[in-house]
C-alpha positions in Angstrom: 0.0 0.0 0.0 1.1 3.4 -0.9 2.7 5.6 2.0 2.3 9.5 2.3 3.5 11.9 4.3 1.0 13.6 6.9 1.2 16.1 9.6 -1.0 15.2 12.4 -2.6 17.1 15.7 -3.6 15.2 18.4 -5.1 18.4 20.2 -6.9 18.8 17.0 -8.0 15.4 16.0 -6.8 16.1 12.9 -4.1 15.4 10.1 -2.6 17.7 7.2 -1.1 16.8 4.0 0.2 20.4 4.0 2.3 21.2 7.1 1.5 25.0 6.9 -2.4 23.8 6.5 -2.5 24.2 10.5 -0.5 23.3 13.6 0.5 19.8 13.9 2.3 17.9 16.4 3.6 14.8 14.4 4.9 14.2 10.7 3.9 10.6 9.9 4.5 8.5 6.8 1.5 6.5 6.4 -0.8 4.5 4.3 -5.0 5.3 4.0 -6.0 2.3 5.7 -4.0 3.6 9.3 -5.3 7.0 8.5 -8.7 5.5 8.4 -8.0 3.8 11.7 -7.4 7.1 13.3 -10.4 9.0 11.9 -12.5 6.2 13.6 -10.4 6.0 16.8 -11.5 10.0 17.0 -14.9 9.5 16.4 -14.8 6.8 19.1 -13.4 9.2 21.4 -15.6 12.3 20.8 -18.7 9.7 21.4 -17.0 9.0 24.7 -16.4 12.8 25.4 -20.3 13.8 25.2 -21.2 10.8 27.1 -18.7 12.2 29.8 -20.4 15.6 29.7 -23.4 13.9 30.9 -22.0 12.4 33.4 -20.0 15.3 34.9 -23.3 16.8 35.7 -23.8 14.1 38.4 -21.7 14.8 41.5 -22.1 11.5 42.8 -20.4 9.7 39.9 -16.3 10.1 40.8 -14.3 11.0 38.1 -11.5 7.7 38.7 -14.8 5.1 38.7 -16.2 6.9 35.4 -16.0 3.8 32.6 -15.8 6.4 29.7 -12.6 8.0 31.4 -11.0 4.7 30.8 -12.1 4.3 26.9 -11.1 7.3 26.6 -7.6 6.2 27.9 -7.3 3.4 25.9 -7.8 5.2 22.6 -5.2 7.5 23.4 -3.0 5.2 23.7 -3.9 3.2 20.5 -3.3 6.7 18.8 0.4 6.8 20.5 0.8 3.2 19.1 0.1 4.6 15.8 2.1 7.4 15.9 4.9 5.1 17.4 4.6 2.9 14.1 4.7 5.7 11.4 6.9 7.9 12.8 10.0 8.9 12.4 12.8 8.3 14.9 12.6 11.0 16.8 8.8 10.6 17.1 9.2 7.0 17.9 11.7 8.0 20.8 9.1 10.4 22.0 6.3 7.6 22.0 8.8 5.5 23.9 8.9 8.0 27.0 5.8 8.9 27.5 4.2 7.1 30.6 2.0 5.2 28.7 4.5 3.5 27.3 7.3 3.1 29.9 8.5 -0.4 30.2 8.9 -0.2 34.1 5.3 0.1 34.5 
């Protein structure tokens, strides 16, 4: 499958094929079929992130036993995976210390 060359924001929830299109955190080199996966993995996590609005309006709901907190989580850390992959090697080392990732944990 044929690779390009994307600039993506994770604040953003978006990817360029332009870098001066908008701000970007990552440059990735990557096929349609991963950029497909992380279109879905952000409409996964914007379905969690209204369901979460609802639930901060009741009190008696903690924030560390809320379910969606946790998706949330996990997608973020699927998206780090994919970054990890189809980054460079600077992006790759940058994955590789972020907590989620941290082998002593």
């Amino acid at each position: 499958m044929e690779r390009q060359r994307v600039y993506f924001s994770l604040a953003n929830r978006t990817y360029y094929t332009n870098p001066y299109a908008g701000p970007w955190n990552f440059e990735l080199n990557i096929d349609r079929q991963a950029l497909d996966v992380f279109e879905k993995i952000f409409q996964q996590m914007q379905l969690l992130e209204i369901s979460n609005a609802w639930r901060a309006q009741l009190p008696y709901i903690q924030y560390h036993l809320d379910r969606e907190n946790d998706e949330i989580d996990l997608r973020l850390k699927k998206i780090y995976a994919l970054v990890h992959e189809y980054g460079d090697a600077d992006t790759k080392a940058f994955v590789e210390q972020l907590p989620y990732f941290n082998k002593r944990v």
